[in-house]
C-alpha positions as CSV (number, residue, x, y, z in Angstrom):
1,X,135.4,53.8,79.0
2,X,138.1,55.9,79.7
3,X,137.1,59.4,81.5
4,X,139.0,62.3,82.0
5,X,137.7,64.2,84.9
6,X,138.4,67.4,85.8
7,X,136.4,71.1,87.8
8,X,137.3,74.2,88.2
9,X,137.1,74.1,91.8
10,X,140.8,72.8,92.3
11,X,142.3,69.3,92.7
12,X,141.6,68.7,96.1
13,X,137.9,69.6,95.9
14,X,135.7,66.9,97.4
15,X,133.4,67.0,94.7
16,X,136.0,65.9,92.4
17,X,136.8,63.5,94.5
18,X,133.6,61.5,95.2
19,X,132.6,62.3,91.4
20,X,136.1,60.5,90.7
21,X,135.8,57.5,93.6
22,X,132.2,57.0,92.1
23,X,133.1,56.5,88.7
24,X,136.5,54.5,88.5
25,X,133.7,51.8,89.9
26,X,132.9,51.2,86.3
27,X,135.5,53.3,84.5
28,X,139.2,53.7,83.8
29,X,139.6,57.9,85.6
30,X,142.5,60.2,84.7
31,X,141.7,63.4,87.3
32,X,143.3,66.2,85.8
33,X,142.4,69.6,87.5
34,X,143.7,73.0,88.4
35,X,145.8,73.1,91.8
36,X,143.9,75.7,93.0
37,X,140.7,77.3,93.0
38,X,139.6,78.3,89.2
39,X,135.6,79.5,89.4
40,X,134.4,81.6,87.6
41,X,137.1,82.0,84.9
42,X,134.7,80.8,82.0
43,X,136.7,79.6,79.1
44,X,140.2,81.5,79.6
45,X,143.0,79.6,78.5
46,X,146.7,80.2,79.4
47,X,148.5,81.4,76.2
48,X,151.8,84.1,77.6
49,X,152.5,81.7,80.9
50,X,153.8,77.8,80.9
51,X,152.3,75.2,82.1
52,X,153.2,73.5,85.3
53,X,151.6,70.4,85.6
54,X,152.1,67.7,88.9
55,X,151.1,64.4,89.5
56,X,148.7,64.7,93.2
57,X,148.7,61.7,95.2
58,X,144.9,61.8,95.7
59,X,143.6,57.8,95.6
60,X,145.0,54.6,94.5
61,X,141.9,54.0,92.2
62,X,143.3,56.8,90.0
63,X,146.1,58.9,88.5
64,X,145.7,62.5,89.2
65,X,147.3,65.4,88.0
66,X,147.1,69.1,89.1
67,X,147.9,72.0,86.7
68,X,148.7,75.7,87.5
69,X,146.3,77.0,84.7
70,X,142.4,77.5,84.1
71,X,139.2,74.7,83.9
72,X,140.2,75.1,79.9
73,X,143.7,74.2,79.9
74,X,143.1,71.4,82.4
75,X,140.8,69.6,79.7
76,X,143.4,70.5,77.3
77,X,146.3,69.4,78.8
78,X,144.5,65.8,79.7
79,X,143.5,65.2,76.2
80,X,146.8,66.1,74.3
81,X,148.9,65.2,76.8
82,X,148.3,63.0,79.7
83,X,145.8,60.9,78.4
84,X,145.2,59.2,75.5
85,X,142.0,57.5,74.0
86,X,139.7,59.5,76.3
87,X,136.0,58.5,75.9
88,X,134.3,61.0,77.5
89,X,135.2,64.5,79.7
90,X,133.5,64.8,82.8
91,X,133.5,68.7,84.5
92,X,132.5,68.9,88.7
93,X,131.3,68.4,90.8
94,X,130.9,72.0,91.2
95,X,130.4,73.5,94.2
96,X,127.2,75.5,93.3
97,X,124.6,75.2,90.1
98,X,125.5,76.4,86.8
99,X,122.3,77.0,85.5
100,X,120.3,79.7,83.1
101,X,123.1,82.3,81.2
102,X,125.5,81.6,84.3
103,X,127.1,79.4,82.4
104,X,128.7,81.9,80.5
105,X,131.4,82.7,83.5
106,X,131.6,78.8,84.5
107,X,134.8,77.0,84.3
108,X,133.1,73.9,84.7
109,X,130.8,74.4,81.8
110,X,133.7,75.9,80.2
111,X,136.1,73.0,80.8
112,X,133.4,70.4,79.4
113,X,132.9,72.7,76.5
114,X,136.7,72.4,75.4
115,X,136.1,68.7,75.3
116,X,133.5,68.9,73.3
117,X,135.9,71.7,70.5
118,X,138.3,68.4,70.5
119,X,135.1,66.4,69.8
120,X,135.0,64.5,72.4
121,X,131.5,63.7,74.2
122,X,131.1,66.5,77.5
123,X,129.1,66.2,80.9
124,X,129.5,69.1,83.3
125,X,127.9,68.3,86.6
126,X,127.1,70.9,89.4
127,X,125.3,71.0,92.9
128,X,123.0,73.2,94.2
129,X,124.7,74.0,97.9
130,X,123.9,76.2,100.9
131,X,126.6,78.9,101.0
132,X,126.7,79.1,105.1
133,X,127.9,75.8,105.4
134,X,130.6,73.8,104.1
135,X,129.9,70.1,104.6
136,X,128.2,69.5,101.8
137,X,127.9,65.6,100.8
138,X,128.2,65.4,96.9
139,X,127.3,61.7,97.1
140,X,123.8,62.6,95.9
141,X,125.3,64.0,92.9
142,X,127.5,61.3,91.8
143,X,124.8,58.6,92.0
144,X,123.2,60.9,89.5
145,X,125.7,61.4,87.3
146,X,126.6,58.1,87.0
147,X,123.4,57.3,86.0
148,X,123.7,59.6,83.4
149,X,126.8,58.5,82.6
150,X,125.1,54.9,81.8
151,X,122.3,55.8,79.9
152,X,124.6,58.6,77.5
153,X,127.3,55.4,76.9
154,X,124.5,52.9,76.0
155,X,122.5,55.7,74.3
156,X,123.5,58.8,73.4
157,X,127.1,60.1,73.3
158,X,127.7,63.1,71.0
159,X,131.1,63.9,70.4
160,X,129.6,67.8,70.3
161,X,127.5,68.1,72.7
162,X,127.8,68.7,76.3
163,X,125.5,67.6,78.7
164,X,124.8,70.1,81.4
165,X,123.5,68.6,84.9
166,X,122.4,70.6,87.9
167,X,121.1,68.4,91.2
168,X,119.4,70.3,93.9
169,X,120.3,70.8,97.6
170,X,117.3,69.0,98.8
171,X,117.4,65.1,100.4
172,X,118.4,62.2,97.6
173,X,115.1,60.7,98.2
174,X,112.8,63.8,97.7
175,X,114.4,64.4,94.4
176,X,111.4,63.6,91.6
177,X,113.3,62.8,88.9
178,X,115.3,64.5,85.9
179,X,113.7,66.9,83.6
180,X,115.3,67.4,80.6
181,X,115.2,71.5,79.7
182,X,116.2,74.8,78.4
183,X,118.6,77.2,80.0
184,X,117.1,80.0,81.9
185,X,117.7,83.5,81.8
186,X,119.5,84.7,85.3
187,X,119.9,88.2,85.7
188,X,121.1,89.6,89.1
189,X,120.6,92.9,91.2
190,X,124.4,94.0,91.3
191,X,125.2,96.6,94.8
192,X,128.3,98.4,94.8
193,X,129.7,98.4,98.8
194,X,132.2,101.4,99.0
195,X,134.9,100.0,101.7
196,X,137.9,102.1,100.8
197,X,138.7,105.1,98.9
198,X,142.0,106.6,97.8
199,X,143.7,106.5,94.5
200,X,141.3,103.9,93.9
201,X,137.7,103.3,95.2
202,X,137.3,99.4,96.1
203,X,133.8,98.1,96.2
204,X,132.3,94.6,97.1
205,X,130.3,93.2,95.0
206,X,126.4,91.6,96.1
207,X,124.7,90.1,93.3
208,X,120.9,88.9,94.0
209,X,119.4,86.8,91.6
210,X,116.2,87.9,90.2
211,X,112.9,86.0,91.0
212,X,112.4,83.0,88.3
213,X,110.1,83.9,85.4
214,X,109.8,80.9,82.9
215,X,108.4,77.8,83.9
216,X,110.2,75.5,81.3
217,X,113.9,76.5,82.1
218,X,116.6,74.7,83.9
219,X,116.2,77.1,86.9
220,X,112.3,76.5,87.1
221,X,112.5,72.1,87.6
222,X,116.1,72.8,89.7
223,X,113.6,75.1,91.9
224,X,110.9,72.0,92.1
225,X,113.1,69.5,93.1
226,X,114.6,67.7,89.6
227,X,117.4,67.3,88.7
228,X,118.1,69.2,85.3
229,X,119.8,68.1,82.0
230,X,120.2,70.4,79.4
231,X,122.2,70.0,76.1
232,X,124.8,73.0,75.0
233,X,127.1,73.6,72.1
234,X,129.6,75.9,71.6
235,X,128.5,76.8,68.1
236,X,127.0,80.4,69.6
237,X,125.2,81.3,66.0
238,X,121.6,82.6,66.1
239,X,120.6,80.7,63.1
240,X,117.1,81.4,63.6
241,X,117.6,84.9,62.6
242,X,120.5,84.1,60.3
243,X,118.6,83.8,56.7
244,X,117.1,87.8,58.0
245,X,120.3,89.4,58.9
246,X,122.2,88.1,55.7
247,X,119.3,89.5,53.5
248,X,120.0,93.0,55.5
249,X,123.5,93.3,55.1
250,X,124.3,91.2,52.2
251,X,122.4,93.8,49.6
């Protein structure tokens, strides 16, 4: 297959990198990221600024590109312009999960999700991490995805779906499988730091994530030690409730 690969955590990220190095085994990879650090700008796209894009000497088993622009544009750019034919978008190796209603704010969900709008089949694939450190090994998570990878192309590639993967910080062996599941609900304790006041007062932020509550979500089997699938689409209607609201305010 062709695979366009892209993050939000910048071009030189290592999880882009092994999650590229892994998969040009069995694929043909085009690497198409942002040049520098895009978390956390959900699905923004750059519509009053140009475009600079720049071919990044990264590895010789790929082409890479880097973009001045958001996740979005990055999946954008690599499906209307710089490569052609892709077979399938791959978002991460993230640098932290995106599980439960997080995924709202992701770029990397976000930049899988824009594959999917152009109908092409999506994986976005994150890693649990410890935040003190910074040597993480994302390894772990590439033998994973490629896995998923396999079974999706022999089985089940949906040209609307995106697959959302989260792996855990915890050893490759003591993982117990994949649970395929629902997205959580996270909801954090926001604190407001006052560390300057004049014209304006300037806080910092700490967000604590409340304790887990349902036992079937993406956060719960990520908490147990599996690694989580879940399937998303960008269609955000409620139809379960869709029949009952037209009967209110279609009278």
């Amino acid at each position: 297959m062709k695979i366009l690969i892209t993050n939000d955590d910048g071009v030189n990220a290592r999880g882009i990198y092994t999650l590229a190095k892994e998969i040009s085994k069995k694929h043909e990879v085009i690497v198409v990221a942002p040049r520098e650090q895009r978390s956390a700008y959900s699905h923004a796209i750059t519509i009053h600024n140009p475009i600079k894009i720049r071919e990044e000497k990264i590895d010789e088993d790929f082409k890479a590109y880097s973009l001045v622009g958001t996740p979005a544009d990055c999946t954008q750019a690599g499906l209307s312009l710089l490569a052609k034919d892709v077979d399938l978008v791959i978002s991460g190796i993230n640098r932290g999960i995106n599980c439960g209603t997080d995924i709202l704010y992701s770029g990397t969900v976000s930049a899988a999700i824009e594959g999917a709008i152009y109908n092409i089949p999506s994986i976005a694939i994150s890693m649990e991490v410890d935040w003190a450190r910074d040597d993480e090994d994302y390894s772990k998570a590439a033998n994973w995805i490629s896995k998923v990878v396999d079974i999706a192309e022999n089985n089940y590639l949906r040209n609307d779906v995106v697959l959302n993967v989260n792996v855990p910080n915890i050893n490759e062996e003591d993982i117990k499988g994949i649970k395929v599941c629902k997205l959580g609900k996270s909801i954090y304790k926001t604190d407001y730091v006052l560390i300057e006041e004049n014209e304006d007062m300037v806080y910092e932020t700490k967000g604590i994530r409340n304790e887990i509550s349902e036992d079937d979500s993406d956060l719960y089997f990520l908490s147990q030690g599996y690694v989580t699938l879940t399937p998303l689409h960008f269609d955000f209607t409620n139809f379960k409730i869709l029949d009952e609201v037209k009967s209110i305010f279609e009278k």
